[in-house]
N, C-alpha and C positions, 0 to 999 in steps of 0.2 A: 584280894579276893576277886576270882573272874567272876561275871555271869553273863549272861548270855539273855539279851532283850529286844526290841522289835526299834529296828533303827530309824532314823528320821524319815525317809525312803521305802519306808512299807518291809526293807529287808533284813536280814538278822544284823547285830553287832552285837562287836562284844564292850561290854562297863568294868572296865578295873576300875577299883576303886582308888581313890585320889592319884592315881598313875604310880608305875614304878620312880622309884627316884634314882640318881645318875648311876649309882653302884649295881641298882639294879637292871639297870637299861644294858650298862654294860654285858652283868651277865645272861640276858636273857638275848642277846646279839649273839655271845660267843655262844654259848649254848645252840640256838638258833644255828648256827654255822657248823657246830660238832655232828647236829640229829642231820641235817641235810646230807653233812661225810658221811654219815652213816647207811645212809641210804645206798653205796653205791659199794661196790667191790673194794677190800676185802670183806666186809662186813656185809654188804649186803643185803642189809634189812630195809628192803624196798618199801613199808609200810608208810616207814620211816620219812619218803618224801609227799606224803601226802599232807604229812604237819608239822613241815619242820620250817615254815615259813612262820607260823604261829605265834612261836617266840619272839620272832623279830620284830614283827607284824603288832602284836604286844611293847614290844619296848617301844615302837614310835611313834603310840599312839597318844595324840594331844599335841607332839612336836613340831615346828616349823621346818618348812624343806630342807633348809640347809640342818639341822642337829637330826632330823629323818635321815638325811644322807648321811652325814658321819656316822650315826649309828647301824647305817644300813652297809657303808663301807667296811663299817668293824666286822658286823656278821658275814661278811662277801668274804674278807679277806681272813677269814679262820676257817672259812667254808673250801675257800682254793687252795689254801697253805695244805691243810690235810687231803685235797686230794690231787694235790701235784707237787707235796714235798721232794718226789725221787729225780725230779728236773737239775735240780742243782747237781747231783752228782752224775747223772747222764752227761750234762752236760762236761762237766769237769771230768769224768772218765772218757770218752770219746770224741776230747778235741784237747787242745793245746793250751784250754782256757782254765785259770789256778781257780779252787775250789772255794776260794772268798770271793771271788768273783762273779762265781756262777751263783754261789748263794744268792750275792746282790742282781743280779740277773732276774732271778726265783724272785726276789721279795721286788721288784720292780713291773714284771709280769703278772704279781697277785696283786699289786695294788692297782698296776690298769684291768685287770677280770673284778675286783672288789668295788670299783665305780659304776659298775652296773647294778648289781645290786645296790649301791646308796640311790644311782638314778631311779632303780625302782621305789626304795621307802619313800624316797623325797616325791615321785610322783602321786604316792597313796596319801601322802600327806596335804597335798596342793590339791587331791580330790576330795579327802575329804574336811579339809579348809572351806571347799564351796558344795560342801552338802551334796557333793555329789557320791550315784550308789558305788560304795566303794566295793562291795563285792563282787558286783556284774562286772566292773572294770579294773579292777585290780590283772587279775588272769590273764586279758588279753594284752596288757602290759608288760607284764613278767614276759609273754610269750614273744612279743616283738622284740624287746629289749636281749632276749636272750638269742632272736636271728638276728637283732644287731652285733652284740656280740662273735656269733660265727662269722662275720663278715668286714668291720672293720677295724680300725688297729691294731691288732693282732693276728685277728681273724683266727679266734681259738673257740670251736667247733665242741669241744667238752666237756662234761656233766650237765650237758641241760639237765633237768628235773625229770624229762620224761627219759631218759635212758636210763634213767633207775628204776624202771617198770619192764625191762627188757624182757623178762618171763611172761608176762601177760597177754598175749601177741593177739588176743581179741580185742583187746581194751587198746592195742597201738592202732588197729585196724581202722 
């Protein structure tokens, strides 16, 4: 049971009660990682990326950095599986490269995009390990981590969170 109470820091947090347990972290990652897909085209229910961190955000709460990041990698990489499952066959139809291949290609590209997201639980976690407001800092985290993202190691540029508000064009402004 969530509730929702006034956190050490003067600002909201949320209280599960006695934490989800592993099965449930699990599904509250994958989940977390489905509602985010959801948010973006075909589906398109852009409501959708306003809480679809929540879940995750939920499962790694109480956790240390590193089981924050595993379980922050799991939701990352359900989050990019669905929405750049059609890579493996691009690629496999439009080069020379066999389709088991390209799979492992896809599931190698999701799990370096899927370590930004663990970066991020594991840093919400190490903030709020030292009491610090994890809601004022959270956001600008996700925000850097995801220009980090567009720019090194892959330097892959898409689904940030805010292009699933694409209709909103006051609210980009």
């Amino acid at each position: 049971m969530a509730t929702v109470s006034l956190g050490r820091n003067g600002g909201p947090a949320l209280a599960v009660a006695r934490g989800p347990r592993r099965a449930a972290r699990v599904g509250l990652a994958v989940a977390s990682g489905l509602v985010l897909a959801s948010a973006f085209p075909p589906l398109d229910l852009e409501f959708l990326g306003w809480i679809g961190l929540v879940p995750l955000l939920l499962a790694c709460r109480g956790l240390g950095s590193w089981a924050a990041f595993g379980t922050g990698w799991l939701g990352g990489a359900v989050f990019y599986l669905a929405i750049v499952y059609w890579v493996a066959h691009t690629i496999s139809a439009y080069s020379a490269v066999p389709f088991a291949l390209a799979v492992a290609i896809l599931l190698l590209m999701v799990s370096v995009l899927a370590c930004y997201t663990g970066a991020f639980t594991a840093g919400v976690a190490w903030l709020e390990a030292r009491s610090l407001p994890v809601v004022w800092l959270a956001p600008p985290l996700w925000v850097v981590l995801e220009w980090l993202r567009s720019w090194f190691f892959i330097g892959f540029p898409w689904a940030a969170l805010g292009y699933s508000q694409y209709r909103y064009h006051d609210l980009a402004q």
